[in-house]
C-alpha positions as CSV (number, residue, x, y, z in Angstrom):
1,X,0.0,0.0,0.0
2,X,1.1,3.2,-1.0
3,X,1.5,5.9,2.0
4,X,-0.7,7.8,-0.5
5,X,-3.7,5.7,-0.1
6,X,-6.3,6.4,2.3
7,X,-6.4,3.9,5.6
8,X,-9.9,1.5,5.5
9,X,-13.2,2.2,6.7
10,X,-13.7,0.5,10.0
11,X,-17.1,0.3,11.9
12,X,-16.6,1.1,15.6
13,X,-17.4,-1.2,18.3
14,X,-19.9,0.0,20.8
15,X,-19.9,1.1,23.7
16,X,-21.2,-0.8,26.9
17,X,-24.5,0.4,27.5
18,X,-25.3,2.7,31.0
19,X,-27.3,0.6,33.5
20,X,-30.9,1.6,33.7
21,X,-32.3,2.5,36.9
22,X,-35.2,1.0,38.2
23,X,-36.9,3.3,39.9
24,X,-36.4,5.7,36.9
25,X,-34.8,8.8,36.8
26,X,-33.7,10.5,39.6
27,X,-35.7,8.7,41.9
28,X,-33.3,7.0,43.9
29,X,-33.9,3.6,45.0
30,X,-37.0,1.7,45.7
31,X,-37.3,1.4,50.2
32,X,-37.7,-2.7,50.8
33,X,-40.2,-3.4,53.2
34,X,-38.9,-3.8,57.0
35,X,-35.4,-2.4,55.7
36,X,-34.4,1.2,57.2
37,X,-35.9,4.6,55.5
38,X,-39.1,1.7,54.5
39,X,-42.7,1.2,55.7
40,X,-42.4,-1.9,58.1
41,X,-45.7,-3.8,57.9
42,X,-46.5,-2.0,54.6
43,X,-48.7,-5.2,53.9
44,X,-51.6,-6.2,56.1
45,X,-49.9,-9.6,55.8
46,X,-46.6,-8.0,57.7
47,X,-49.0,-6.4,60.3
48,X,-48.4,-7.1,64.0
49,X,-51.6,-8.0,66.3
50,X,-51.3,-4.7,67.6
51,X,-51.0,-2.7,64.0
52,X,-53.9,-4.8,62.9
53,X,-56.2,-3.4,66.4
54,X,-54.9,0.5,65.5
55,X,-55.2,0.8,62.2
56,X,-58.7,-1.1,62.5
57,X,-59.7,1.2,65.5
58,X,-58.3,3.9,63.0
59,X,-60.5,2.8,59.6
60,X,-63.7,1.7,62.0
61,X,-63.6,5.6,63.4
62,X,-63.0,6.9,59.8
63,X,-65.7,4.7,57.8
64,X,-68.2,5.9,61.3
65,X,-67.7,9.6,61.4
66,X,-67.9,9.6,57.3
67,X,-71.3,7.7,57.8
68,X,-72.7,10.1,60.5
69,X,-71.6,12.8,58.6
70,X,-73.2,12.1,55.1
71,X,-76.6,11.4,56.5
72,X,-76.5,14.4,59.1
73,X,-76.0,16.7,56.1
74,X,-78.4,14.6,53.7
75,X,-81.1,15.7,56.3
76,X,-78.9,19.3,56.8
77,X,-80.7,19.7,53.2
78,X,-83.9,17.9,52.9
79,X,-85.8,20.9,53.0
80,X,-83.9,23.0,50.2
81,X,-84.2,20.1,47.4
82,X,-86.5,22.9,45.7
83,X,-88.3,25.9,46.0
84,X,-91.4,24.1,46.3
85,X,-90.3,21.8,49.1
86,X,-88.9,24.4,51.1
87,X,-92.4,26.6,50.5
88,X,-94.0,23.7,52.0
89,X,-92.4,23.1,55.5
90,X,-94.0,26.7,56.8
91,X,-97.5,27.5,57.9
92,X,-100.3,28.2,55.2
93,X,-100.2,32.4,54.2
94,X,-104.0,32.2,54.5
95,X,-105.1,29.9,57.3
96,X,-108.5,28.3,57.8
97,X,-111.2,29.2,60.4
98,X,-110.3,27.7,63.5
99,X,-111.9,24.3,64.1
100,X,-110.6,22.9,67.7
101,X,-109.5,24.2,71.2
102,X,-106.2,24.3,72.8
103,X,-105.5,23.9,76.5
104,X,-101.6,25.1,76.3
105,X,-99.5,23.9,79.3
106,X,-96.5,25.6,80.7
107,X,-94.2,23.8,83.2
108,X,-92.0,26.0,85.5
109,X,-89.2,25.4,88.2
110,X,-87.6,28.6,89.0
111,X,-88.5,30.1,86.4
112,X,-89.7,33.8,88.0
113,X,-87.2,35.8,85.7
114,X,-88.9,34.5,82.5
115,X,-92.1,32.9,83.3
116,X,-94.2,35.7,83.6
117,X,-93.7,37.6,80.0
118,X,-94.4,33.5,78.6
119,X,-97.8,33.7,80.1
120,X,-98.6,37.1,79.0
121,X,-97.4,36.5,75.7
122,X,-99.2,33.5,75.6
123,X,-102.3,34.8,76.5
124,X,-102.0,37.7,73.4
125,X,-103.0,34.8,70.9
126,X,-105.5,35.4,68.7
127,X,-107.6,32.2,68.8
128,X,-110.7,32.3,69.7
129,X,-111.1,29.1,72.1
130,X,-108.1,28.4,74.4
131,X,-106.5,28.2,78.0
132,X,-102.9,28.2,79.6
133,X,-102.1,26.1,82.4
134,X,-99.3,27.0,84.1
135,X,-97.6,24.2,86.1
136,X,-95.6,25.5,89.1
137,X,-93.8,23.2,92.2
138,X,-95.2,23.4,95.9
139,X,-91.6,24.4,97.0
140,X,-91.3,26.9,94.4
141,X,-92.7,30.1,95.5
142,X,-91.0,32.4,93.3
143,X,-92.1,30.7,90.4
144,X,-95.7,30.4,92.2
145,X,-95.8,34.1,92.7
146,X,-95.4,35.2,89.3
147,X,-97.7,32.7,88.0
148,X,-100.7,33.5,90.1
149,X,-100.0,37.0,88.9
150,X,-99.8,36.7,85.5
151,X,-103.6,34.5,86.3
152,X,-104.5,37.8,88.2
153,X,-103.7,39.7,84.7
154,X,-106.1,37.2,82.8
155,X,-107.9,35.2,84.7
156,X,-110.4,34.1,82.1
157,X,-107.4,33.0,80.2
158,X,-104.7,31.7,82.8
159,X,-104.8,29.2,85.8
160,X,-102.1,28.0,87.9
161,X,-101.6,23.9,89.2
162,X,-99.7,23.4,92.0
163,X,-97.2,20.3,91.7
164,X,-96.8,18.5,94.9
165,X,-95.2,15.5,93.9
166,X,-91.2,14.4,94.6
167,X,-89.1,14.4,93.1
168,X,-90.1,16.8,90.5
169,X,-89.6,16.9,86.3
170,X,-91.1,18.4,83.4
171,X,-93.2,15.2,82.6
172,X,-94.7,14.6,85.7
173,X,-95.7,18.6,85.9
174,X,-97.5,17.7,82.2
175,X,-99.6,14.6,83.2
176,X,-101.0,16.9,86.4
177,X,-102.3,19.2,83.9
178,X,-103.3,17.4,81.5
179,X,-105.9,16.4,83.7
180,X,-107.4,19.4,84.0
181,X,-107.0,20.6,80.6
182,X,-110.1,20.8,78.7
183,X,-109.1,21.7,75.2
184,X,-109.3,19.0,72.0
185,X,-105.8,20.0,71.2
186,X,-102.8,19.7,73.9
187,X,-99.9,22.1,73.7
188,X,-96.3,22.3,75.7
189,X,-94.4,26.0,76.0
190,X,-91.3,25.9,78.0
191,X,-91.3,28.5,80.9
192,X,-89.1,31.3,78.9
193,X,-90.6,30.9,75.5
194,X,-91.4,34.1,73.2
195,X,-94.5,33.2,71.3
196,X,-96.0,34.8,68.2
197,X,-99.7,35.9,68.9
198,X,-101.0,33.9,65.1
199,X,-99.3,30.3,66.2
200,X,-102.6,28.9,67.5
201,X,-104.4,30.0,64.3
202,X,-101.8,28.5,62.2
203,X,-101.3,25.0,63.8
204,X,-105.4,24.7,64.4
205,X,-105.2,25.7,60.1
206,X,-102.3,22.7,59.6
207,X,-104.4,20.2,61.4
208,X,-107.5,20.8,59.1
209,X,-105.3,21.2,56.0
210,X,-103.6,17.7,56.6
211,X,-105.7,15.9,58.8
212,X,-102.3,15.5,61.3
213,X,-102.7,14.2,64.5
214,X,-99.7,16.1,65.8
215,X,-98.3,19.3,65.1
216,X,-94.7,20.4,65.6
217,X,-94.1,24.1,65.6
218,X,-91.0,25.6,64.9
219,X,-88.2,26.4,67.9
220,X,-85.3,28.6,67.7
221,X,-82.6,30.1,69.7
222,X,-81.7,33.0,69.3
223,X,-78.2,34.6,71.0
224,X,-76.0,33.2,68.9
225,X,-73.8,36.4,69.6
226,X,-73.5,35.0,73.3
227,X,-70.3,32.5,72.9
228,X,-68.4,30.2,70.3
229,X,-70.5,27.4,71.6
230,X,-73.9,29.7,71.7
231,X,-73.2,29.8,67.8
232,X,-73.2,26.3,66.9
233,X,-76.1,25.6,69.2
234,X,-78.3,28.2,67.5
235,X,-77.7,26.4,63.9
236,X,-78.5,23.1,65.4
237,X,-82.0,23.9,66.1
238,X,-82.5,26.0,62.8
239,X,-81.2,22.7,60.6
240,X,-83.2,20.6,63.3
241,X,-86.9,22.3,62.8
242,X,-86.1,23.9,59.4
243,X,-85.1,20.7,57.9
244,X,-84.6,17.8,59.7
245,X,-87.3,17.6,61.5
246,X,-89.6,17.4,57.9
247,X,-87.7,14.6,56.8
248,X,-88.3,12.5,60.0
249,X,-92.3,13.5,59.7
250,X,-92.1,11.9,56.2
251,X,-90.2,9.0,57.5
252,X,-93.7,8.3,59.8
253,X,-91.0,8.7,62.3
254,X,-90.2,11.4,64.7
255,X,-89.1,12.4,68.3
256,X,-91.1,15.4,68.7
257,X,-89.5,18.7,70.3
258,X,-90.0,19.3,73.6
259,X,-92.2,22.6,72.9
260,X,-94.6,24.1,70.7
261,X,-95.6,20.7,70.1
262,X,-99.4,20.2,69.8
263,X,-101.2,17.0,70.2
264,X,-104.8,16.0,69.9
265,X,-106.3,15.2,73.3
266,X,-107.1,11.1,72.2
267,X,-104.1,10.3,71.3
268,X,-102.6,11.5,75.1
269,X,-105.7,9.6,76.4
270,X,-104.4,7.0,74.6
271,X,-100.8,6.9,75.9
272,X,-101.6,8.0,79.0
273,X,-99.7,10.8,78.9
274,X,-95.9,11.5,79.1
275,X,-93.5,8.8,80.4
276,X,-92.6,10.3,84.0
277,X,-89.4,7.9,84.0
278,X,-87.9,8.9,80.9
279,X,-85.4,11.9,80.3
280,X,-86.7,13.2,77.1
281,X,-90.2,12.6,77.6
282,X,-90.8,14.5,74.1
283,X,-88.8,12.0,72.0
284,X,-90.4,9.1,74.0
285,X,-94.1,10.3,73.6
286,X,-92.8,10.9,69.2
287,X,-91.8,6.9,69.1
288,X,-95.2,6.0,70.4
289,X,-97.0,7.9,68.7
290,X,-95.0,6.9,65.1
291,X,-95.0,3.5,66.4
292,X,-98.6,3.2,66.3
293,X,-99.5,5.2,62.8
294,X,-100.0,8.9,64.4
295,X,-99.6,11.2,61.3
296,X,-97.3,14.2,62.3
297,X,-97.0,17.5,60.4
298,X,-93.9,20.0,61.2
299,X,-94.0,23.3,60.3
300,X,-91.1,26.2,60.4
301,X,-92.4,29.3,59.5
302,X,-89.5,32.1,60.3
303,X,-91.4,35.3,61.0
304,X,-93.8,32.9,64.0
305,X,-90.9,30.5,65.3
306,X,-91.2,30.2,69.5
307,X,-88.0,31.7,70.4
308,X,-85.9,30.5,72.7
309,X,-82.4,31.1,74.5
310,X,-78.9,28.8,74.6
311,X,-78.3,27.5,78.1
312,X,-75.8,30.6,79.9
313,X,-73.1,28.4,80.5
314,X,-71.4,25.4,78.6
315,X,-71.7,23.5,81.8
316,X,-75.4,23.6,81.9
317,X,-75.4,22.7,77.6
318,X,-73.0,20.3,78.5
319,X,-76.0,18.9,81.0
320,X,-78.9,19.8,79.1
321,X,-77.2,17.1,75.7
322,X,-76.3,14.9,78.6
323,X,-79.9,14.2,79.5
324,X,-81.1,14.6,75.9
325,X,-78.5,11.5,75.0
326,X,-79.5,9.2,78.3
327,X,-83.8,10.0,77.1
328,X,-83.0,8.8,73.7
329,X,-80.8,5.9,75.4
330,X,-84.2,4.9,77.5
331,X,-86.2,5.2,74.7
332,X,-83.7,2.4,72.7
333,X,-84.1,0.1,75.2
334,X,-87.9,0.6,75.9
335,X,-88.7,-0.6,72.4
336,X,-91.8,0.7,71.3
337,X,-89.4,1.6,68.2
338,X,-89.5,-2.1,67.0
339,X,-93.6,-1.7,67.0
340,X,-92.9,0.1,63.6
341,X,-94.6,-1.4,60.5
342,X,-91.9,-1.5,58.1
343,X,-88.0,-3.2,58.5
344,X,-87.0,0.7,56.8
345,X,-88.1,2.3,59.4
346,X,-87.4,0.3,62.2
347,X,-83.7,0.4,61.0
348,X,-84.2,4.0,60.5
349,X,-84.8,4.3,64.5
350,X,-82.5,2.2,65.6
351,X,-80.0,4.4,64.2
352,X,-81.3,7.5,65.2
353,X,-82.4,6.4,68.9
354,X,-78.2,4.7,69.3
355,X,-76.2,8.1,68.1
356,X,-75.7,8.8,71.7
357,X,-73.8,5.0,71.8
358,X,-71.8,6.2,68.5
359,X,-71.2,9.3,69.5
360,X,-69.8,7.9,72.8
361,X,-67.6,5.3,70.9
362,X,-66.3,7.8,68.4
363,X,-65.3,9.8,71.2
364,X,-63.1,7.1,72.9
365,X,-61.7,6.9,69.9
366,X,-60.6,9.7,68.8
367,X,-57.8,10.2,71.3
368,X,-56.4,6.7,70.1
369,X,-57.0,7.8,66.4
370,X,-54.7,11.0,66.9
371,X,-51.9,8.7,68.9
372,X,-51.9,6.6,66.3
373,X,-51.4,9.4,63.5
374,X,-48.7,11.3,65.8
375,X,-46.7,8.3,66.5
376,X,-47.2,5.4,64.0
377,X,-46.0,4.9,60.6
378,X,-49.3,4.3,59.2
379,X,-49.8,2.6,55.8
380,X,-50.6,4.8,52.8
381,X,-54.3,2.9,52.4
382,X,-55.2,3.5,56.0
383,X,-53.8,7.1,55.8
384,X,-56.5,7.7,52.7
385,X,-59.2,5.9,54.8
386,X,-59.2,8.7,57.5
387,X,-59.3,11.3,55.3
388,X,-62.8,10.1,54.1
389,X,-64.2,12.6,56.8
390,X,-63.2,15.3,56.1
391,X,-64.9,15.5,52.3
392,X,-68.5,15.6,53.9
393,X,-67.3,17.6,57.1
394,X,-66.2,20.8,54.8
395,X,-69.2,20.9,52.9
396,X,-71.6,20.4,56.1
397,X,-69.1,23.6,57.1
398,X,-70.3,25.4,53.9
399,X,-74.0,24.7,54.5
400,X,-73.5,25.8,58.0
401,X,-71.9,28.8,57.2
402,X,-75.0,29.5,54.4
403,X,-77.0,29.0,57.1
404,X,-76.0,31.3,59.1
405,X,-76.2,33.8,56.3
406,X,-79.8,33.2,56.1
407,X,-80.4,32.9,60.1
408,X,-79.3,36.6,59.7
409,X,-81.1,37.5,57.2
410,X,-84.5,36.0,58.1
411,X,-84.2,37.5,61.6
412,X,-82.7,40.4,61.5
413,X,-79.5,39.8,63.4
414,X,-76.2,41.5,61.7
415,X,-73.6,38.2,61.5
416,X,-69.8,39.3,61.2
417,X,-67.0,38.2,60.0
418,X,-65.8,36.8,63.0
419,X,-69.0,34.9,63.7
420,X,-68.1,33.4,60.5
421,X,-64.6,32.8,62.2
422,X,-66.2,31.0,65.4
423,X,-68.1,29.5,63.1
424,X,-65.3,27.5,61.6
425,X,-63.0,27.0,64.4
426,X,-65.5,26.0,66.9
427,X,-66.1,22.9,64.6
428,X,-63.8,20.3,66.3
429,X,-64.1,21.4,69.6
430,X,-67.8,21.6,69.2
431,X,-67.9,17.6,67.9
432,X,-65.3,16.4,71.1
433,X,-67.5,18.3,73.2
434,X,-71.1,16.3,72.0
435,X,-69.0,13.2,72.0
436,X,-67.9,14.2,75.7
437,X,-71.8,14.1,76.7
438,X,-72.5,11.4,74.6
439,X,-69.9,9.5,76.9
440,X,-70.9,11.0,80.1
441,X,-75.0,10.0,79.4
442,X,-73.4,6.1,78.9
443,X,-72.1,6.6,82.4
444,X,-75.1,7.6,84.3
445,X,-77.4,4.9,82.1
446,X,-74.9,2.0,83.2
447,X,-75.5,3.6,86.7
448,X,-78.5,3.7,86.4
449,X,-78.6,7.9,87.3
450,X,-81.4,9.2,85.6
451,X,-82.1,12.7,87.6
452,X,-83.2,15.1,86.1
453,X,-80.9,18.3,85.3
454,X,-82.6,21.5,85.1
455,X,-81.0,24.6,82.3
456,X,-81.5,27.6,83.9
457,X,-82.7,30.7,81.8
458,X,-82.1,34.2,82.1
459,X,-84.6,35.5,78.9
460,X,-81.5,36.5,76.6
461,X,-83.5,36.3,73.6
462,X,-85.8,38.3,74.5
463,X,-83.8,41.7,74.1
464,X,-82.9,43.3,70.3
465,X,-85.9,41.5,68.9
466,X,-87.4,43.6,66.2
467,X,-90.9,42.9,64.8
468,X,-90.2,42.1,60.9
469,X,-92.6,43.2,58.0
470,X,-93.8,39.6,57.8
471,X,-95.0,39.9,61.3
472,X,-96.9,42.8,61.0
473,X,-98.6,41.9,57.8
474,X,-99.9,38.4,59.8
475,X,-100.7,40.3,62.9
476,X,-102.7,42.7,60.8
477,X,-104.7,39.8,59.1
478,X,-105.4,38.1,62.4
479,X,-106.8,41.2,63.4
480,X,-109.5,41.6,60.2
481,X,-110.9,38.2,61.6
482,X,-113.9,38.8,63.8
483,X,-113.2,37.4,67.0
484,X,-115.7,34.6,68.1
485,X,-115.1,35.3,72.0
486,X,-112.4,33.3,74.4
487,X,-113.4,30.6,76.9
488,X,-110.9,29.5,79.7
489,X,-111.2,28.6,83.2
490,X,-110.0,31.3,86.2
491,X,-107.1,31.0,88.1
492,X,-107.1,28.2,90.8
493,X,-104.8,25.4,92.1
C-alpha cells in the first residue's frame, strides 16, 4: 500500500451500555419493606396483632364519622331540594277558620325571671277558644308568685296547678295538667318561651289542612352572639326544625320537640300521657305515637318561630345534651321503636335512637386515632381511609356557614366576619364536646342515674328582637278576623 492511499473504513465497536435505573430517573432507590428509611408492615400480611387493632380502630372511626356525617348533612338539606319543598315546610299564608280548642301547658321550676312575659305573651294569641295552664312546684314560691300574677292579669285565660309531687320533672308537671286541661288540642311551651300571637291559628289551620294528628311548631334560639358554643347551638336547632325535623315526619318517624308541640287530646288519652321515668319525655311520647300510625306534620315558618335562649353556661349545655342523650338511650331500650310497621323504618330508628352509643364510641376513639397518627408509621391505604371525613365535614361547614347567612337574614341579626370565624374554628371542639356528653350520658345509664338536670334561663333572647314586616302583615290579618269570643277557666290550684 502506497503511503498515499487512504487507511480502510472500519465500523466502531460500541460502547457498553449505561445501566438503567429501576426506579427511573432521579428517583433513587425503591425502600424494601422492613429495611431502614421503609414502611415496616407495609402489607396487612406483615401487620403485628397490635397494628392490625390500631389501624382497625383507626378505619372503623374513619368509615363511622364519614357515615354520620353524610346522613346528618343529607337531612342538613332535605328541606332546600326545591323551592317548592322548602315553601312547604311553613305555615299556610292564608289559614283556615279555627276548628278545635287548645289547653296550652307551661311547666316551671324557677322560672320567675322569665315565666311571667311566657304567660302574657301566651295569653295575646289570637284564637278564639283556648287556656294556659301554668304548672308551678309546691316548694317553688318564686315561680308560684309570678304565676298567680300573671292568672290575676287574665284570669279568664290563665290558671295555675300546683305540683306536689317528689321528686319533681317536666313530665310529671305535664300529666297533672293534662288532667285538667279541657281543650281537643294539647300544647307544651317551656317556661321562657317568646310566642307569636298567630301560632294557635296556624297550627289549628295545619291540622285541618292535613288531617295530622300532631303538630310540631317551629323552635329557635336565638343569642348566637352570646359565645363560640352559643353559635353552633343556634344552627342546630334552625337545621333541626327547618329541615330535619320534615324529613323524620315523612319518614312516619319522629321524636317530637320538647315545645310548641301540639297533640290531639285522644291520642294523650291514649298513651296515658308523658312517660314520667324517661329523660326526654318529648322524644319518648314521638316513638309511640309513630310507632302506632299517628300522622305528624312539622312546620317552620320564620317570622312565627317560638323563640328560645342557649343555656348561659357550657356547663349547663353540657348537662342539658347529657340528659337529651340518656332520654334517647331509654327510649332504645324501651322498644316501642320495634312496633314500627316497616323493616325501613325500624332500622331507620334504631340508628337515630343509638347516636348517643356512636357518639360515645367515636369519642373514645378519637384520642387513640390521633396517637396513632402522631406516633405510628401508618400505611398509605389506611392514611387515605381517615381522610374520608373530612370531604363531607367541609361541605356540612359550607351549609352551616349559608345557614347562618340566612339565620341573619331572616331575623334580623347582623352576622360578622368573625362569627363566621367562630363558626369555623368551633367545629372540632364543638364535635369532642357532643361526643364528651355522649360519653358521660353512657355513664349515668350504666348507673342507672337518671335525675333530672334543670337549664337555667335568664330570657336572653328576649332583648334586640325587632318585629319584621312579615310579622306585621300576619298580625294585621289576624286582626280583620272577627273574634268569636275566648273561653278558659280562672285561676285556681
Amino acid at each position: 500500500m502506497r503511503a498515499a492511499d487512504p487507511a480502510p473504513l472500519l465500523t466502531p465497536l460500541p460502547e457498553d451500555p449505561l445501566p438503567v435505573d429501576p426506579a427511573g430517573p432521579n428517583r433513587g432507590e425503591l425502600p424494601v419493606p422492613g429495611s431502614e428509611g421503609g414502611l415496616s408492615g407495609s402489607s396487612p400480611f406483615d401487620w403485628s396483632v397490635w397494628e392490625w387493632l390500631g389501624y382497625g380502630a383507626m378505619i372503623v372511626v374513619a368509615l363511622l364519622l364519614t357515615a354520620i356525617a353524610v346522613t346528618t348533612l343529607w337531612w342538613m338539606l332535605h328541606a332546600w331540594r326545591s323551592r317548592d319543598s322548602l315553601q312547604r315546610t311553613g305555615f299556610s299564608r292564608a289559614p283556615r277558620p279555627a276548628a278545635h280548642s287548645f289547653s296550652l301547658l307551661v311547666p316551671g321550676r324557677h322560672e320567675e325571671e322569665v315565666m311571667g312575659q311566657t304567660l302574657d305573651r301566651l295569653a295575646e294569641q289570637d284564637h278564639p277558644d283556648f287556656e294556659v295552664i301554668a304548672i308551678v312546684g309546691h316548694d317553688d314560691p318564686g315561680t308560684e308568685a309570678v304565676a298567680r300574677a300573671a292568672a290575676a292579669r287574665h284570669p279568664e285565660l290563665i290558671k295555675v296547678v300546683v305540683d306536689s309531687s317528689v321528686p319533681k320533672n317536666k313530665p310529671k308537671a305535664l300529666n297533672l295538667a293534662l288532667d285538667t286541661a279541657r281543650g281537643s288540642v294539647i300544647g307544651v311551651f317551656d317556661a321562657e318561651d317568646d310566642v307569636h300571637p298567630r301560632l294557635l291559628s296556624l297550627v289549628d289551620s295545619r291540622f285541618s289542612e292535613t288531617g295530622a294528628d300532631v303538630v310540631q311548631g317551629g323552635v329557635q334560639l336565638m343569642n348566637f352572639h352570646s359565645s363560640w358554643w352559643s353559635l353552633r347551638n343556634v344552627l342546630e336547632y334552625y337545621f333541626w326544625f327547618r329541615s330535619r325535623l320534615h324529613f323524620h315526619a315523612n319518614a312516619k318517624f319522629i321524636p317530637l320537640g320538647g315545645n310548641t308541640v301540639f297533640i290531639k287530646r285522644v291520642w294523650l288519652d291514649w298513651s296515658e300521657g308523658w312517660d314520667a321515668e324517661c329523660l326526654a319525655e318529648d322524644c319518648e311520647v314521638g316513638v309511640r305515637l309513630s310507632s302506632q300510625g299517628a300522622t305528624v306534620a312539622v312546620a317552620y315558618s320564620p317570622e312565627v318561630v317560638t323563640r328560645e335562649e342557649t343555656p348561659g353556661t357550657l356547663t349547663s349545655l353540657f348537662k342539658q345534651r347529657t340528659r337529651w342523650n340518656q332520654g334517647f338511650l331509654q327510649v332504645l331500650g324501651k322498644g316501642e321503636w320495634r312496633k314500627l310497621p316497616s323493616a325501613r323504618q325500624r332500622l331507620f330508628a334504631r340508628y337515630i335512637l343509638a347516636m348517643p352509643f356512636l357518639q360515645a364510641a367515636t369519642g373514645l376513639l378519637i384520642p387513640l386515632s390521633i396517637m396513632l397518627i402522631l406516633f405510628a408509621k401508618v400505611p398509605v391505604v389506611v392514611a387515605l381511609i381517615t381522610f374520608l371525613p373530612l370531604g363531607p365535614t367541609l361541605v356540612t361547614l359550607a351549609v352551616e356557614a349559608a345557614g347562618l347567612n340566612e339565620f341573619g337574614r331572616l331575623y334580623g341579626r347582623k352576622v360578622r366576619v368573625r362569627d363566621y370565624v367562630r363558626l369555623i374554628l368551633g367545629t372540632f371542639p364543638y364535635q369532642v364536646f357532643l361526643a364528651a356528653a355522649a360519653v358521660r350520658a353512657v355513664y349515668r345509664q350504666l348507673r342507672g342515674e337518671n335525675s333530672w338536670e334543670k337549664t337555667e334561663h335568664s330570657g336572653a333572647h328576649r332583648t334586640e328582637a325587632p318585629v319584621r314586616p312579615e310579622e306585621r302583615e300576619l298580625v294585621a290579618a289576624g286582626a280583620s278576623r272577627p273574634a268569636q269570643g275566648r273561653h278558659a277557666e280562672g285561676a285556681s290550684s
